[in-house]
VEXDOVEX-355783 format. One record per residue (C-alpha): residue number from 0; x negated, y negated, z. Coordinates in nm, 3 decimals. Layout:
N
(NUM (X Y Z)) ...
! end
This chain:
90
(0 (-2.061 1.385 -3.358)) (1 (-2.220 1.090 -3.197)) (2 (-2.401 1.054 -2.882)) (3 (-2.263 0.845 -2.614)) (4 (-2.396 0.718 -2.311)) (5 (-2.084 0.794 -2.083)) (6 (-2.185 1.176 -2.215)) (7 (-2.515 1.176 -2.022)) (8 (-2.559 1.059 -1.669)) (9 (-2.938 1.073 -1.547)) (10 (-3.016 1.267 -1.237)) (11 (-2.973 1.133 -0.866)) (12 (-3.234 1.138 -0.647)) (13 (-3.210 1.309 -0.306)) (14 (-3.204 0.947 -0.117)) (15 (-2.957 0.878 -0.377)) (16 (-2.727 1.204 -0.280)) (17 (-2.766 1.158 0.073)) (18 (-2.698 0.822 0.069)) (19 (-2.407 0.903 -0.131)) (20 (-2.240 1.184 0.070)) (21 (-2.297 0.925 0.381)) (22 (-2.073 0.623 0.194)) (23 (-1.778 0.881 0.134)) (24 (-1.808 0.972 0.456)) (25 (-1.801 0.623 0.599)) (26 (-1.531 0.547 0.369)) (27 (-1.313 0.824 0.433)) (28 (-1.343 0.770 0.754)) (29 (-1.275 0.377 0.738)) (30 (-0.973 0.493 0.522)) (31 (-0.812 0.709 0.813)) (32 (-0.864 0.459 1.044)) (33 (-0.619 0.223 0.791)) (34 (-0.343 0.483 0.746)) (35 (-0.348 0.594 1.118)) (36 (-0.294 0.182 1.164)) (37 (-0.010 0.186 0.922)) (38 (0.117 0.509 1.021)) (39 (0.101 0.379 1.380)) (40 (0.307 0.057 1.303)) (41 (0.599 0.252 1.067)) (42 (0.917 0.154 1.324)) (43 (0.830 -0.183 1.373)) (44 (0.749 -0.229 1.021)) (45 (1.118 -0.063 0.961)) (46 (1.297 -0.356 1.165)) (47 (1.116 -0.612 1.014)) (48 (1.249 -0.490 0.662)) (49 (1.583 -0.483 0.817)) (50 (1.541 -0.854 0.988)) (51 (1.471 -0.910 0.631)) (52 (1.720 -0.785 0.463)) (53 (2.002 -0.963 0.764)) (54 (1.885 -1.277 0.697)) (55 (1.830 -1.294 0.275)) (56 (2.216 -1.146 0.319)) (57 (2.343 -1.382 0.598)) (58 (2.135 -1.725 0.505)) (59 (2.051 -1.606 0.165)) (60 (1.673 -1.754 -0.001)) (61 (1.593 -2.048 -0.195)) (62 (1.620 -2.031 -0.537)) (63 (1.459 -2.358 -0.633)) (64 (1.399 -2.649 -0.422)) (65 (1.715 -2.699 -0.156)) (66 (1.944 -2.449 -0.362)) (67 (2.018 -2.101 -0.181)) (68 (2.156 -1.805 -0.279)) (69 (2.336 -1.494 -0.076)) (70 (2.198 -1.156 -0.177)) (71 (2.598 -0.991 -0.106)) (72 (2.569 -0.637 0.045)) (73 (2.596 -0.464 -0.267)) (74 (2.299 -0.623 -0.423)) (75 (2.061 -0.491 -0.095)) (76 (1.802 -0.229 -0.197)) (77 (1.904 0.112 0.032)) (78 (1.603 0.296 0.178)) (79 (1.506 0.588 -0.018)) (80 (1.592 0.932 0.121)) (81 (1.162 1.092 0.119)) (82 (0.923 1.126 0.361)) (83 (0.674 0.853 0.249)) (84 (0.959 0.560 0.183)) (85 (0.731 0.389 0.441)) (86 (0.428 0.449 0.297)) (87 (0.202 0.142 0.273)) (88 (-0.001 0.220 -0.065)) (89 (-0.357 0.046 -0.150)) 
! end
């Protein structure tokens, strides 16, 4: 069998562990802070998607250049029936 590089990672340092275990932190942290944000803004977010969804069905969108179209109520995505349906993923 042949030897790959991906097979054998050199050792870290200390600095570089410590260092290391800091950034997750940080970054954990910084990604908490985003989902308690998003979490945080769920029910306006939710009437937004249904200001949406009034006027794409009322004054419909543009198509291409001044034509429109009328997304009819049977065309309208529902809201899915979970816990994270409002889940902002990134």
């Amino acid at each position: 069998m042949s030897k790959n590089v991906q097979d054998h990672k050199p050792p870290r340092s200390k600095q570089a562990e410590e260092w290391l275990t800091e950034e997750i932190a940080s970054q954990e942290q910084r990604y908490q802070a985003i989902v308690d944000e998003q979490t945080a803004l769920t029910p306006e977010r939710e009437k937004w998607y249904a200001e949406f969804l009034r006027i794409v069905s009322t004054k419909g969108f543009n198509v291409t250049g001044d034509m429109r179209r009328v997304i009819t109520e049977e065309e309208l995505p529902t809201k899915p029936d979970r816990d994270d349906a409002m889940k902002v993923v990134w």
